[in-house]
N, C-alpha and C positions, 0 to 999 in steps of 0.2 A: 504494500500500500504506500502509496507519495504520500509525502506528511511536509507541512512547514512549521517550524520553529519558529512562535511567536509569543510573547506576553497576552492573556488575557483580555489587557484593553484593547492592544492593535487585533486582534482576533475578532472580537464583535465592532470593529469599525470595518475590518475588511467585508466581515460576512452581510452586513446593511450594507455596502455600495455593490454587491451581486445580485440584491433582488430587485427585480422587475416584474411589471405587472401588463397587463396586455390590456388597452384601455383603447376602444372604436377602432381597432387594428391594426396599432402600431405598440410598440414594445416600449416603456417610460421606465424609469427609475421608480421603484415602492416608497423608499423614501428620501426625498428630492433634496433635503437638507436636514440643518442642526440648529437649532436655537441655544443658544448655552453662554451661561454665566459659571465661571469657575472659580473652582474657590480651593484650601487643600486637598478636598477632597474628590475631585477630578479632575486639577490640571495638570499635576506630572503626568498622568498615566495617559488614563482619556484624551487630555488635551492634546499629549505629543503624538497620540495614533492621528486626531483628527485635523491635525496640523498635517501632518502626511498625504491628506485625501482629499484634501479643499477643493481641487480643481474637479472634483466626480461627487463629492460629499459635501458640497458648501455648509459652514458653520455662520450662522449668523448671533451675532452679540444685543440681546435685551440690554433693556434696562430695571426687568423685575422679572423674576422668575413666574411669580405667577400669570404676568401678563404676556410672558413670553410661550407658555402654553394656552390663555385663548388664543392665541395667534395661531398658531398647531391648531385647536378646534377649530376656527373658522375657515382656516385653509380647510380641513378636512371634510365640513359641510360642504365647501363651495365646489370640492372637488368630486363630492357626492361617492363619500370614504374610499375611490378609488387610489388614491396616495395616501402616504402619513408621513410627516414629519415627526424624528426626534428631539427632544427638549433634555437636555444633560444640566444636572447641580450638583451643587457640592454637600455635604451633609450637615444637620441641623437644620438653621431657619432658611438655607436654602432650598433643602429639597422639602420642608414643610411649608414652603411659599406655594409648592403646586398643587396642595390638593384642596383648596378651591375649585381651580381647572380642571382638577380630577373628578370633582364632583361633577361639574358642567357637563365633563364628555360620557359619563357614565350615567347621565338620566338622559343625554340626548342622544346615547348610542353613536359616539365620534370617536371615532381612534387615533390615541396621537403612542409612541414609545418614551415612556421614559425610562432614564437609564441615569442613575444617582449613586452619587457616593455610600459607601457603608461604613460602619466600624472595622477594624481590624480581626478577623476573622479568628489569627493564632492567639490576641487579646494581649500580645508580649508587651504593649506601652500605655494599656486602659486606665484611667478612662482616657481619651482624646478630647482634644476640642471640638468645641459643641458636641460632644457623645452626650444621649440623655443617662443614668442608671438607675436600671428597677433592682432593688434589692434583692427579689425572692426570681429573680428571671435574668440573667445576664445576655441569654440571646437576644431580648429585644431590644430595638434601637427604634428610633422615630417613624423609620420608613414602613415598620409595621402599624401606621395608622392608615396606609395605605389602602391597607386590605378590604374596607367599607370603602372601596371608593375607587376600584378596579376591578378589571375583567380579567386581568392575568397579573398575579404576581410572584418574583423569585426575589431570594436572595444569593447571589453567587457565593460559596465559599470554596467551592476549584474550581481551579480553571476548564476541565472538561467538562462541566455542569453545562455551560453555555452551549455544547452539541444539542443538549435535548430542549434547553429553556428555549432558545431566542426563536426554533422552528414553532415551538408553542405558542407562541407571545406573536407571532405571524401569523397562523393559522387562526387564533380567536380574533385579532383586530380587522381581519379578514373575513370571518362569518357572520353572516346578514343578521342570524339570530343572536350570537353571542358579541355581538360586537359593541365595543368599547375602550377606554384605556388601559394601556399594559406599561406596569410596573418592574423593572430589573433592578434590582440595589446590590453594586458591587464592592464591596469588600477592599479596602483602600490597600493591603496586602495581597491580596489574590489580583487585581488589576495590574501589579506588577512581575505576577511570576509568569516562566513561558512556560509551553506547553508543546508538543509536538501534534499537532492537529494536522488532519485527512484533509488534502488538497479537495476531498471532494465535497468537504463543509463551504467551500469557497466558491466552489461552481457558480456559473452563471444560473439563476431559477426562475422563471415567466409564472408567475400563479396570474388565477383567472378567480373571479369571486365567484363559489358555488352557488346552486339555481336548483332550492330542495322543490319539489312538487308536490303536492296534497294527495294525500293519502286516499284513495278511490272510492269507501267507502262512505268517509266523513264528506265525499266531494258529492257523492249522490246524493245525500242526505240535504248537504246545502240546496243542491239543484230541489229538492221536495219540497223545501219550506221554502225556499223562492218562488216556484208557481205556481204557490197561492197566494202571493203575496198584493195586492194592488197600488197597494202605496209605498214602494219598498224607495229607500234613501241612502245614496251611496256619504260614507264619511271617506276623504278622501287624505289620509294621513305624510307624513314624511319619508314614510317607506316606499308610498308610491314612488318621489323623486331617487329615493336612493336608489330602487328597484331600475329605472328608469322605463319605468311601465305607463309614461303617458299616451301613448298612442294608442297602447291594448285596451287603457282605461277608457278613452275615448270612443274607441270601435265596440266595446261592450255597453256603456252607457246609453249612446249613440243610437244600437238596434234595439235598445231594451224600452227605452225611453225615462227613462232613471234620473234624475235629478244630482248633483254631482255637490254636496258641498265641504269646506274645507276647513280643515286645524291649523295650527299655527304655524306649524310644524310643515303644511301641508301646503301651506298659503302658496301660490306662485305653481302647481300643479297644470294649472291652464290662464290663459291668458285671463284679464278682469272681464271680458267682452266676450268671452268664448261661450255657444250656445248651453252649454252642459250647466255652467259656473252658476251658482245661486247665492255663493258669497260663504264668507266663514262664520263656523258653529260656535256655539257656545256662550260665556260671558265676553269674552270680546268680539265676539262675532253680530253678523247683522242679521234685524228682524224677520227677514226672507229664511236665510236658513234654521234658524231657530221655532219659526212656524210651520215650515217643513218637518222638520225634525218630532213637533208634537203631534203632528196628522201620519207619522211612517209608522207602517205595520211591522214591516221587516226593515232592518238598519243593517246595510251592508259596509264595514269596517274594515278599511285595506291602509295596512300600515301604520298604526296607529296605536299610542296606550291608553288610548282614552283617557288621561288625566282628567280634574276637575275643571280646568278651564274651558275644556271642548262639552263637557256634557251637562256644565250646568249646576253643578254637583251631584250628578243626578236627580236632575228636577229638567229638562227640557224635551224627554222621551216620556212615551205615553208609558203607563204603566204594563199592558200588555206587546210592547212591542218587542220583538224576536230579534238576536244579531247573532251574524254570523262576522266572525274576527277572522279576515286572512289577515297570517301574518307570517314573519318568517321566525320570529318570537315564541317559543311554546307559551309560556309565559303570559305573556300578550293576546296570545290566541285562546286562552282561557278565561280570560276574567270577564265576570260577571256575567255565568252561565249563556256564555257563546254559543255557537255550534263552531268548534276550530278548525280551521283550517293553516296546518302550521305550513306554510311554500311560500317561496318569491312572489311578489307581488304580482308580476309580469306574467310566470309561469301560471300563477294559482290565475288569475283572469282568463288566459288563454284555454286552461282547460275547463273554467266555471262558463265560458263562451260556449264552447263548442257545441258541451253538455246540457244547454239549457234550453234548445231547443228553437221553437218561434215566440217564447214566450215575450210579453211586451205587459208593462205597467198599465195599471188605467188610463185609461182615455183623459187627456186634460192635465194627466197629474204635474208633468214636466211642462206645462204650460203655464199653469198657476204657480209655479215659482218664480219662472222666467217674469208673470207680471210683479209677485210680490219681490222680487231684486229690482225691477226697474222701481218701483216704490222707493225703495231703499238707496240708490244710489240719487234720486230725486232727494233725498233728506242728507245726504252726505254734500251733492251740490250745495244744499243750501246750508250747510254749515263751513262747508270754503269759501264762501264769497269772500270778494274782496273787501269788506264793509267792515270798518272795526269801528265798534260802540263803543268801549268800556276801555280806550286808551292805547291799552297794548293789542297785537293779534292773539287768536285763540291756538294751540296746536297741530287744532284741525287746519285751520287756515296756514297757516305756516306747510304745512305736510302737503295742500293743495299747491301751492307755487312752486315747492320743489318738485315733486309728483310732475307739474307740468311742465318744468325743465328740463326735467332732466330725460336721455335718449331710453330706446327701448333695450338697451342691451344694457344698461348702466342696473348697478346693484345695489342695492341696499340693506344697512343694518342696525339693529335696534336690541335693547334685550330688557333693560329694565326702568322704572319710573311708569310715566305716563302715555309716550311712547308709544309704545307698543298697543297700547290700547286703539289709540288713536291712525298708526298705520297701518295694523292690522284691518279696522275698519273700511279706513279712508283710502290705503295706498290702492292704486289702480294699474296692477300691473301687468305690462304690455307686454314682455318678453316670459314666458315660462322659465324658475330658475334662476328667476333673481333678485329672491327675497329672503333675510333671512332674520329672522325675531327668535333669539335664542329664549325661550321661556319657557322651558323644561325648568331651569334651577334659577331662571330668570335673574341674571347676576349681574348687579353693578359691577364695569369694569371692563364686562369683555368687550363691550361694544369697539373703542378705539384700534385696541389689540387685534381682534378679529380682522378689521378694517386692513391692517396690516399685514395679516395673514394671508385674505383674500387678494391684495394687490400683488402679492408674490406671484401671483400665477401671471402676472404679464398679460391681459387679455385688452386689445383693446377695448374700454371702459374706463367710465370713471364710478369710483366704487365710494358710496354716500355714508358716510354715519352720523347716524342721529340721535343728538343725547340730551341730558338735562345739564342743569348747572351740579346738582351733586353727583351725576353720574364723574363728568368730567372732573372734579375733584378728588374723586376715588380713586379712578388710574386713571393718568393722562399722559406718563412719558413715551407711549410709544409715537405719540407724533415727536418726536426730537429719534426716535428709532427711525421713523419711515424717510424722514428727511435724510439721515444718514445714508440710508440704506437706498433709496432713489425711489422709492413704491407712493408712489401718488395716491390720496387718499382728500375726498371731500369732507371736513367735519363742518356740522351744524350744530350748535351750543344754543338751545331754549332755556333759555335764563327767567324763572319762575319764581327765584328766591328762597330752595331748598326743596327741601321731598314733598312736593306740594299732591302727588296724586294719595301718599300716607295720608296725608292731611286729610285728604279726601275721605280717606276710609275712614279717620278715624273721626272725622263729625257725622258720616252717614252711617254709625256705628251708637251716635251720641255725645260719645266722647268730645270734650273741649280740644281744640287746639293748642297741644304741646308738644314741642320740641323736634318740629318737623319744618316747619317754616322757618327760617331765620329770627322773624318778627317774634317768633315764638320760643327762645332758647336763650337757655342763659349766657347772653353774651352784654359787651359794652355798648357796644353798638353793631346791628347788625348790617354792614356796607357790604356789598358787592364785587366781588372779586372781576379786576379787569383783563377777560380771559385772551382779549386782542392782545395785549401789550406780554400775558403769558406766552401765550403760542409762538406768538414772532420772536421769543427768547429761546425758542427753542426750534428754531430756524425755521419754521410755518411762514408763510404768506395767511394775512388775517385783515378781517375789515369787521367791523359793528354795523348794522343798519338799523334804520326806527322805523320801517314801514315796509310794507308788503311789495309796495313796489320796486323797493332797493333791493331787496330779497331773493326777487326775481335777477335784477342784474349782478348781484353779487354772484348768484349761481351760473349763471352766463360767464363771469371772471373767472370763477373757481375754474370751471371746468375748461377756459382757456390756458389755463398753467400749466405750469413742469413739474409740481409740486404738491405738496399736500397741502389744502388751503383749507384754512379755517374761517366762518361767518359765525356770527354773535347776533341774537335777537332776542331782544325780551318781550317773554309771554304770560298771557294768564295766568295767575296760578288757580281759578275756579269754574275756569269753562273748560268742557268738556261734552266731546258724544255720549251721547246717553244710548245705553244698553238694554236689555228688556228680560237677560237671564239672570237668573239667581246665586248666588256665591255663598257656601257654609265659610263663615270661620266665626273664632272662638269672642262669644259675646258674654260681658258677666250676670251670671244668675242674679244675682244681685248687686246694690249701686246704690248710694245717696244721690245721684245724678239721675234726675225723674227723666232726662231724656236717653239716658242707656238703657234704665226698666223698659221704657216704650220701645227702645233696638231691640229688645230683648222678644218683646212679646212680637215685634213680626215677623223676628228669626224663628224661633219659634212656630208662625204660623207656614215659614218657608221649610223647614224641615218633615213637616206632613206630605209636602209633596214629594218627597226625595222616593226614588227607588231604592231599597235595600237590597244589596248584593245581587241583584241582579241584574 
């Protein structure tokens, strides 16, 4: 057997620039680069392998570990998990900076590798810096907080471990069902021993993402409770895009006459205009889909966890109505007594197609959405007008002038605050695929990062993010990253005057206004942070405007630049789209405050409608 003689670290750097994947039939790199901040605990070893590869393994340098893997997540959405980037730290409050992002990719099913320093394996110099010690456990170190919050995790303590781990740690970030992030913590002693490894660990590898099919039995089954179905309702989840099953989706809705509407997750599935499209479900979703959604018999569920967002809490579904979960998820395809259907998206439609014969929806059914969405975008026009009452613009209105600037191929990102509400609703997108509202773990932060991740793929586009003022406070240096790094990136900054959609909940809850607004926190004074004069410190192109109409041409500017340009506007902090779905969260049984009792009694009378586990 041919064997080379290497260290550990340069071993798993050579074995990640071998794998390739086969993506619309050309052969790309698996993982196209590096994100890495080093510290003792990766950069003799790690560092000097991936100082070796740069020209095949680009290493790109953050400025926060954790921001340096939502940038990994968002590349990984936008690439629709067919690459992943690796993100390397050092140990301690480096590699505990990722598992935030760890959480983000592991409830939105995104795969990125991380690969982090460890403790010393033989323990000859323990403790080390930043090493945490449990007294009654010596093997654990930090990086087993990991384990809540990955799809695959090791710890290397030899060097030939990495034969079996790093094929694992590919094969899970790679399956449609089990996919997510994968954890490696290497052993700051073991990264430096060599090893005599099989030339054939190093071979060049082409993986293809497997395409499970549904199981023929549970596939008949669906086909029985679909034709009888007359009002049946396709949800049409994130899976479907990973899948890349919009056309199959389209050709079965299409003949069936099916109503098509969409998650958050989901959003950008078909174009805003497309005959099928009825608009997105749930609490942020619009009144069309959600009145659909209470008249469907049978709910057809492709790609999707059904969160509470999408369903309302369980309060937007009749209480008799029947779903069938494809998914590629066992998991997923089970809850809340489905009929499952575990297969590709793509797959599972092609053969739920074939099998289903001439059957077709009611008459009318998929008409009467088509009028209750035009309804509905009728109330979204009129809450983008040009028209501002009350001083500042609304979010909505802010979201209509970009929305109408910006091109059809251009993308957009969003994750936490108000946001999200607001473009989920309002955004009206023309290109399939280029939308992307992280609200799975809905996290301040990624938004910027992301931004940066996505611009790495080079496409022409210009790629939008949209945030609040404390979003942008939370993480903002990757715009000083993307400037470095040449990745063009539009930020817009709606200046509201702090967590103002909190706010929100918490007076439509009862509760007084605290410590959400600025106005409202124990501060000296609460002024404004002047995020133009930030950004352009941090080599941004930035302008502030005071009106919808500068708005408009400041986005005309951004999008003439070289650069990452940042716009500043201040918005509302009380207007808002108003929704029509219901949301559980925790209200207090009791209160001195007569107006939380009264929250209380119509949560309360909102929880009688809820479906239970089903």
């Amino acid at each position: 057997m041919s064997m080379t003689r290497c260290t550990t670290a340069q071993a798993v750097v050579r074995y990640l620039s071998n794998q390739f994947i086969e993506v619309d039939g050309a052969e790309v790199p698996l993982f196209p680069g590096v994100f890495g901040i080093f510290g003792h605990g990766n950069v003799t070893c790690l560092g000097e392998a991936l100082e070796s590869v740069q020209d095949v393994l680009p290493t790109w340098r953050g400025q926060n570990e954790q921001s340096m893997a939502f940038a990994a997540a968002g590349f990984a959405k936008a690439r629709l998990r067919q690459q992943i980037m690796v993100v390397t730290a050092s140990i301690g409050p480096g590699t505990t900076n990722l598992l935030t992002a760890a959480g983000v990719a592991h409830v939105s099913r995104l795969p990125f590798l991380m690969i982090c320093g460890d403790a010393f394996a033989r323990r000859h110099p323990d403790p080390v810096m930043q090493q945490i010690e449990h007294f009654n456990d010596p093997t654990q170190t930090v990086n087993d907080a990991f384990k809540a919050v990955t799809r695959y995790w090791d710890r290397i303590t030899w060097p030939e471990q990495i034969l079996s781990s790093l094929p694992q740690a590919v094969a899970t970030m790679l399956d449609p069902g089990d996919c997510g992030p994968a954890f490696i913590g290497l052993c700051q002693d073991v990264q430096e021993m060599a090893y005599d490894y099989p030339d054939a660990f190093f071979a060049r590898r082409v993986h293809v993402i497997p395409r499970a099919r549904p199981d023929q039995q549970l596939l008949q089954r669906a086909v029985e409770l679909l034709s009888q179905a007359k009002r049946p309702l396709i949800i049409s989840g994130g899976g479907v895009r990973y899948s890349r099953a919009e056309a199959e989706l389209e050709a079965f809705a299409l003949a069936r006459g099916i109503p098509v509407v969409e998650t958050i997750a989901g959003k950008g599935t078909f174009s805003h205009d497309h005959p099928l499209n009825i608009g997105p479900v749930g609490i942020l979703g619009s009144t069309s889909a959600n009145a659909l959604a209470a008249k469907a018999d049978v709910v057809i569920a492709i790609g999707t966890r059904l969160m509470d967002f999408v369903t309302g809490s369980w309060t937007v579904f009749a209480d008799d109505a029947r779903f069938i979960a494809l998914n590629a998820a066992r998991f997923d395809a089970n809850k809340h007594l489905s009929l499952p259907l575990v297969a590709d998206a793509r797959e599972g439609l092609r053969e739920l197609h074939a099998a289903l014969g001439d059957y077709r929806a009611e008459a009318g059914w998929l008409q009467s959405g088509q009028t209750a969405f035009a309804a509905w975008n009728q109330l979204i026009a009129a809450r983008q007008q040009r028209t501002v009452t009350e001083g500042v613009p609304s979010y909505a209105q802010v979201v209509g002038v970009v929305n109408e600037r910006a091109a059809a191929e251009d993308y957009v990102i969003s994750a936490a605050g108000g946001l999200p509400g607001e473009l989920v609703k309002g955004w009206k997108v023309k290109n399939p695929g280029t939308f992307d509202c992280e609200f799975g773990f809905s996290c301040m932060g990624y938004e910027i990062s992301a931004g940066w991740g996505v611009a790495m793929m080079e496409q022409p586009r210009d790629v939008f993010v949209l945030i609040g003022d404390g979003t942008y406070m939370m993480m903002n240096s990757d715009i000083y990253s993307s400037v470095l790094s040449g990745h063009k990136m539009i930020l817009l900054v709606c200046d509201n005057g702090g967590y103002a959609v909190i706010n929100r909940l918490q007076n439509a809850k009862g509760g007084a206004s605290f410590n959400n607004l600025l106005k409202d926190c124990r501060v000296t004074d609460p002024f404004h942070v002047d995020f133009v004069a930030h950004a352009q410190a941090m080599g941004a192109l930035a302008r502030k405007v005071s009106s919808l109409d500068e708005l408009s041409d400041a986005v005309d500017w951004a999008k003439s630049n070289d650069r990452t340009t940042v716009i500043c506007i201040d918005t509302h902090p009380h207007q808002w789209t108003p929704g029509d779905a219901w949301w559980d969260v925790g209200v207090p049984e009791v209160s001195a405050r007569e107006s939380v009792n009264e929250a209380r009694r119509e949560h309360e009378a909102g929880r009688k409608k809820q479906r239970i586990g089903i």
